[in-house]
Every structure is written in structure tokens, then in C-alpha cells.
C-alpha positions in Angstrom: 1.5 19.6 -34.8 3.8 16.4 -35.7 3.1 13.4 -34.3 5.2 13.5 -31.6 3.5 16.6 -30.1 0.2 14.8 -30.8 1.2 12.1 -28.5 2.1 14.0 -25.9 -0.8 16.5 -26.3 -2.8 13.9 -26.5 -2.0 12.3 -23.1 -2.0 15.8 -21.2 -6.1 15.9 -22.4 -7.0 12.5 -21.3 -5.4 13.2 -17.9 -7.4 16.3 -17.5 -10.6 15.3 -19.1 -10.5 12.0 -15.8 -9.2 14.1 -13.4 -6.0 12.1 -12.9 -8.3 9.5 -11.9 -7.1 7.5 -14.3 -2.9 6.4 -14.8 -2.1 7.3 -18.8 1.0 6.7 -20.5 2.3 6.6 -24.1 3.7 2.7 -25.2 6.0 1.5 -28.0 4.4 -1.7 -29.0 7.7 -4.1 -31.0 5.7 -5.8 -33.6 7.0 -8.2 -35.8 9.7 -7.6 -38.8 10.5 -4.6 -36.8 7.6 -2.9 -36.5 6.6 -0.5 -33.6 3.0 1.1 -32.7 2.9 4.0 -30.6 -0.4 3.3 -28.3 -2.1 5.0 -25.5 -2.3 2.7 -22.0 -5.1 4.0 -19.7 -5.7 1.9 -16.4 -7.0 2.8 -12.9 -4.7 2.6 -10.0 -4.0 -1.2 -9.4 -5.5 -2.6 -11.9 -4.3 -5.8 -13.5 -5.3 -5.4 -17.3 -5.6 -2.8 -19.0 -6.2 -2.1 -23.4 -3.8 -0.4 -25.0 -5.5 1.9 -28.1 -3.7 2.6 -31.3 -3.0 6.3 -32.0 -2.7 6.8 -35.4 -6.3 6.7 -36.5 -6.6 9.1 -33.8 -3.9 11.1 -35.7 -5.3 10.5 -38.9 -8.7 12.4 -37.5 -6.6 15.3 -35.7 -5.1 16.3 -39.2 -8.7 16.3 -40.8 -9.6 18.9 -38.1 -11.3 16.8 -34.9 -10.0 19.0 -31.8 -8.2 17.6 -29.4 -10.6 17.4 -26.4 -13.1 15.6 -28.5 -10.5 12.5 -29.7 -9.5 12.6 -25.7 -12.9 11.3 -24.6 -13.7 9.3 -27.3 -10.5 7.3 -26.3 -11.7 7.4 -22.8 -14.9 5.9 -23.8 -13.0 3.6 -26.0 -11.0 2.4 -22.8 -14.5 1.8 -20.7 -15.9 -0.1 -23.7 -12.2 -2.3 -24.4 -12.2 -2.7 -20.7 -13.3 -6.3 -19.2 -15.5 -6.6 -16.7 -12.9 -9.3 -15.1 -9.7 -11.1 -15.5 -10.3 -13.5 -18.3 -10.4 -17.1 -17.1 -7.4 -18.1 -19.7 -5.1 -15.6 -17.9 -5.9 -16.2 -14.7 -4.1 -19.5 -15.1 -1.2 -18.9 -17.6 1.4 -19.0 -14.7 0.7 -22.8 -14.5 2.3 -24.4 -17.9 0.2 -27.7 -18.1 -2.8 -25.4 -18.0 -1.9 -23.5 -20.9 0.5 -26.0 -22.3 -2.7 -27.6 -25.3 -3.2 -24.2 -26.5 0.3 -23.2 -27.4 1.8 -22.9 -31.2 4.3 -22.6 -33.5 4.4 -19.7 -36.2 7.2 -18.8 -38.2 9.0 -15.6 -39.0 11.9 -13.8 -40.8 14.8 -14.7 -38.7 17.1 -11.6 -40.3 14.4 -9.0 -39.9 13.4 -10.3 -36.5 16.6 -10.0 -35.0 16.3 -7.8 -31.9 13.1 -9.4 -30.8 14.7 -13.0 -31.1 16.9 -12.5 -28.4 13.9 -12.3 -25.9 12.0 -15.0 -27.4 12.9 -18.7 -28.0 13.0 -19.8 -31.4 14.7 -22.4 -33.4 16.1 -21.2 -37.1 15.0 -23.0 -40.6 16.0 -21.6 -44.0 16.1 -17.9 -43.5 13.3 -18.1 -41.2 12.8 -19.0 -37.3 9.6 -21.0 -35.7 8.8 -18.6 -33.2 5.7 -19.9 -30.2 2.3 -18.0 -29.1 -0.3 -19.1 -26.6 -3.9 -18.4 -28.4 -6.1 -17.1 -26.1 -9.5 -19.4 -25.7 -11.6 -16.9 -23.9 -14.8 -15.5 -23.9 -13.4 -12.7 -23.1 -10.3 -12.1 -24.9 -11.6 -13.6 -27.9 -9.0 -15.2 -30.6 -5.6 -12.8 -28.7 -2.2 -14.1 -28.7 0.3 -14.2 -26.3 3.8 -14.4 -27.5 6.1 -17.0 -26.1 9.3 -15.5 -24.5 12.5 -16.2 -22.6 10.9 -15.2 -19.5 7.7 -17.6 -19.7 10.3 -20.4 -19.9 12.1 -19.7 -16.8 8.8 -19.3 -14.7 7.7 -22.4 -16.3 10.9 -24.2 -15.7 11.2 -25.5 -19.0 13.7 -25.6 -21.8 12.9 -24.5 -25.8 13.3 -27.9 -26.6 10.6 -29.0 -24.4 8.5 -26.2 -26.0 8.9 -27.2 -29.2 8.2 -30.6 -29.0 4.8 -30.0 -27.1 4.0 -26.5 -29.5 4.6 -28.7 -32.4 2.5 -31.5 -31.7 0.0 -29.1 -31.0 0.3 -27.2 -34.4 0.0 -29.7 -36.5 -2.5 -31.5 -34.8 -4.8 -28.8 -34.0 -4.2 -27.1 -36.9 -4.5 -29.0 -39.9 -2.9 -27.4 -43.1 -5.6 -26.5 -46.3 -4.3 -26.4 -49.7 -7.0 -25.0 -52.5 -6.0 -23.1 -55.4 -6.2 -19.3 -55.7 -9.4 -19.3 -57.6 -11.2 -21.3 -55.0 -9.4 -19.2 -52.1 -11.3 -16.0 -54.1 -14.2 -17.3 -54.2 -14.9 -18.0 -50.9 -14.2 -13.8 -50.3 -17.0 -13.0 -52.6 -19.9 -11.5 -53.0 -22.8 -13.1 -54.4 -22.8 -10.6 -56.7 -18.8 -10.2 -57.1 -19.5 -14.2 -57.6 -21.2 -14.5 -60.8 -18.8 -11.2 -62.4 -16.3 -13.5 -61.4 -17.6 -17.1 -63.4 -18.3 -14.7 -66.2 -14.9 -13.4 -66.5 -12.5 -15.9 -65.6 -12.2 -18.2 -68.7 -10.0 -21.2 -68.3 -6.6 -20.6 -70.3 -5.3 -24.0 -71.3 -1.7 -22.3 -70.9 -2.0 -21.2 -67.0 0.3 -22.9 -64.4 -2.0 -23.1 -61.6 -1.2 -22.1 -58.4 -2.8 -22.6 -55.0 -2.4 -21.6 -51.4 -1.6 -23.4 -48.0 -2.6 -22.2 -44.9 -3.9 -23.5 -41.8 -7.7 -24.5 -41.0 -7.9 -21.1 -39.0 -5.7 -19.3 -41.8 -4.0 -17.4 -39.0 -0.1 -17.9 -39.2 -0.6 -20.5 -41.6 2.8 -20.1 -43.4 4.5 -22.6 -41.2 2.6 -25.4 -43.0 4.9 -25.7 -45.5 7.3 -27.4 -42.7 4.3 -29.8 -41.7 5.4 -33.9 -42.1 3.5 -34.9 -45.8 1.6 -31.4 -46.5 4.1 -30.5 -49.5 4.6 -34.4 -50.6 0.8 -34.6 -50.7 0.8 -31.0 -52.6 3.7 -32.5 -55.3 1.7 -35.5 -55.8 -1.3 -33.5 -56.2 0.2 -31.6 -58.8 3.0 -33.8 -60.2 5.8 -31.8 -60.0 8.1 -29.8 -57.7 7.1 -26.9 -56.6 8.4 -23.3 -55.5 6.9 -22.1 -52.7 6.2 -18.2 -52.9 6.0 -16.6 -48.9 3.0 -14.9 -49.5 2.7 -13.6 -45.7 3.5 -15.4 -42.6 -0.1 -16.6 -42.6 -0.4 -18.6 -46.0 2.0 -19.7 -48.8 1.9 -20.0 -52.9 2.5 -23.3 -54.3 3.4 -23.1 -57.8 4.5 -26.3 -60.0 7.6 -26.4 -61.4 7.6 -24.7 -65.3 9.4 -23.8 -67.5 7.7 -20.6 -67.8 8.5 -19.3 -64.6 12.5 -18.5 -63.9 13.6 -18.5 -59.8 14.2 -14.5 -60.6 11.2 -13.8 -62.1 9.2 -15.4 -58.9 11.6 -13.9 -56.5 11.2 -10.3 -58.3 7.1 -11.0 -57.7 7.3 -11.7 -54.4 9.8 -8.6 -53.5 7.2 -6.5 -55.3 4.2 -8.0 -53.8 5.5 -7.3 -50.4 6.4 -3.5 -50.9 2.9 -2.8 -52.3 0.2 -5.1 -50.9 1.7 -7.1 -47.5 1.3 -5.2 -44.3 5.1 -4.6 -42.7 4.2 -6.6 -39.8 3.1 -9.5 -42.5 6.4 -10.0 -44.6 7.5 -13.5 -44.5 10.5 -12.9 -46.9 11.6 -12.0 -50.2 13.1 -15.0 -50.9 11.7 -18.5 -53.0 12.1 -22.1 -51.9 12.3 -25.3 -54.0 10.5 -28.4 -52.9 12.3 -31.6 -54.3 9.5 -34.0 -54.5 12.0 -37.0 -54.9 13.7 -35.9 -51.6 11.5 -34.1 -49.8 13.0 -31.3 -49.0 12.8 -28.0 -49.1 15.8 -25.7 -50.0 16.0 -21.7 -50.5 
């Protein structure tokens, strides 16, 4: 059975195994880059939230041999556990923009690879990238979820992109302060104890390394936009005399790398490309492409 079949095989079970009690349907979630995730929607009749589960773990376990009626109630128990007891507080207000207004942000994305999704959400373009917006969700409930920003938001909340910005952006970089530390540091705070001390044993300085460090945000979630902050690549330069390239890691953090003579702009941009086929989730890609920061004019070019 493809996947296709499975989907639809899938969603005949769960209907039988609640007795058409409950309303299921099959959803194509857009992601960013261009991504989509088929997911299974389960809800009772009139009811104003509902979680939408993933189906290719599910998949993943049909092909190793789970039957069918057995993934179809562990997804129906999944839906009573993802299921909140109530409408979280933070949505119950998001029709009303100055309640929701201090908790919205900026984030940036691929502009060419987000092209069909841009023309439902506002954005404003930068290099070959867009600043996109997101409400974060501050609930108890629906702990650390996003809401993306679209066209449709803006004309219930009678406001204009401009208007967005302006408040998103003050919010961004005020709320979320950008961290620089260098990569070693960054890896060490993933550690182990034990992974820890392999680590110090191992990693001998090398007089000849250009080091490298990463910038993020403080929550290191869609951190890549502070590279546009005011000051946080001046006060990167000056920290490392020199310009730096600026390699787009993912759209949550950036590599800062000191201008050198041993690195060439097609070497960096042929790591990057590479990095991103192998080890960045789709959704993830910032771009292939590396940016210059002149330090004597502060800007930054591609």
C-alpha cells in the first residue's frame, strides 16, 4: 500500500473505530521553503480547536508491519491526549490586535523559495530573503506555538504591513536580544558531562584556525534575522576585527566567519549548499547563498 492508499485507509479506520462520532479528514499542511505535511484532523461536531497529527511516523510503523486498526486508535488516543481541555486564553483574544500586538515578531525567510506562500502573508524583501511575522503563543496551554502572520489578520485588524513592521520590529529586537558565542562554546552547552570532558580532551587549539561563531536569538528560535538587528554585526566585527561573511546556517541562527584569506566566497558558498542538502531540515533552509559585512560601512551585501 503507497502512501496515498495509507491515507485514505487510514481515515476510513478512525471513522469506524469512533463511530462517526468524530469528523476526520486528511490536511495538506504548506510549510516553509515549500514544504507540505500530510496530517490527520480529528474534531467533534462544533468544536473550535482541534490537533492536527503527523502521518508519516504512522506510515513509517504501517511498513514495519503495525496493522491498521491498531495505528487508528493510537491516533484516536493521540487526539484525546493533544486535545485541550479549553480554548487557550491567548486565542481567545487574538481577534483584538492591541491584545496580541507585544507578542508578535519578525523572522526571516527565502523570499525565491517562499514564493507561493508570500502572496498570503505580508512581508517586506531584504537581500534574497523576506522578514516574514508570527504571533508566539504565551499560553499554558499552547505552550511555545506560533501563529503565522497573514494577509487576512491585517484586514481584520485594520492595519497596514507597515504598521506591522514597525510594532513586530520593535518587539523583536527588544524582546529578543541577539547572542553571539563561538561554535565551540555553542557545543558545549549540548553536551554531556561525559561527551564534555571527550571533548576538552580532544579539541586542541590550532594556532592556524579562523574562528567562527554563531548568532541567534536569546530563545535560539528564528534567530537568523539577527544578523539585520541595529549594532549586532558592528559589535561582532569589532569583536573580531575584521569583516565578516555570514554563512545562513538555518533560519534560526547564522555563522560569523572573519574575513581570511584562507577562505574563498566559493569555497563558503559550496559549504553552505552542501550543508543544507545533508544536515538542514527542508523546512530550515535559509539559502545557499553568502553575505559580506563591510565593517567600515555597515552593511551587509550578498
Amino acid at each position: 500500500m503507497n502512501f496515498t492508499e495509507f491515507k485514505d485507509a487510514l481515515l476510513d479506520e478512525v471513522k469506524v473505530i469512533s463511530n462517526e462520532k468524530l469528523e476526520a479528514s486528511i490536511e495538506k499542511l504548506n510549510k516553509n521553503n515549500g514544504v507540505t505535511i500530510d496530517a490527520m484532523c480529528i474534531r467533534k461536531k462544533n468544536e473550535a480547536m482541534a490537533p492536527l497529527i503527523y502521518l508519516e511516523d504512522y506510515y513509517s510503523e504501517y511498513k514495519k508491519g503495525v496493522p491498521l486498526s491498531s495505528l487508528a486508535r493510537h491516533m484516536l488516543s493521540q487526539y484525546n491526549d493533544d486535545l485541550p481541555k479549553s480554548t487557550p486564553s491567548a486565542l481567545n483574544s487574538f481577534g483584538n490586535f492591541e491584545s496580541v500586538q507585544h507578542k508578535i515578531y519578525c523572522r526571516i525567510v527565502n523570499y525565491e523559495m517562499n514564493s507561493t506562500l508570500l502572496s498570503k502573508i505580508p512581508y517586506r524583501q531584504t537581500l534574497d530573503l523576506a522578514i516574514t511575522y508570527y504571533y508566539h503563543v504565551d499560553d499554558s496551554v499552547l505552550k511555545d506555538a506560533t501563529i503565522a502572520i497573514t494577509n487576512e489578520h491585517l484586514r481584520n485588524w485594520s492595519i497596514d504591513e507597515n504598521m506591522l513592521y514597525h510594532i513586530a520590529w520593535e518587539n523583536t529586537v527588544n524582546q529578543l536580544p541577539s547572542d553571539l558565542k563561538s561554535i565551540e562554546d555553542t557545543l558545549r552547552e549540548l553536551m554531556t558531562p561525559e561527551e564534555l570532558d571527550e571533548f576538552s580532551i580532544q579539541s586542541e587549539p590550532n594556532p592556524n584556525s579562523v574562528p567562527m561563531h554563531i548568532i541567534t536569538n536569546s530563545r535560539r528560535c528564528m534567530g537568523a534575522i539577527c544578523i539585520l538587528y541595529p549594532e549586532s554585526l558592528k559589535k561582532a566585527s569589532d569583536r573580531l576585527n575584521s569583516n565578516l561573511y555570514i554563512l545562513p546556517s538555518s533560519i534560526h541562527e547564522c555563522i560569523l566567519v572573519p574575513e581570511h584569506k584562507t577562505y574563498s566566497k566559493d569555497g563558503l558558498e559550496e559549504m553552505v549548499t552542501d550543508i543544507n542538502a545533508t544536515q538542514v531540515d527542508p523546512q530550515e533552509i535559509l539559502s545557499n547563498n553568502v553575505y559580506f559585512y563591510d565593517r567600515s560601512k555597515d552593511l551587509i551585501s550578498l
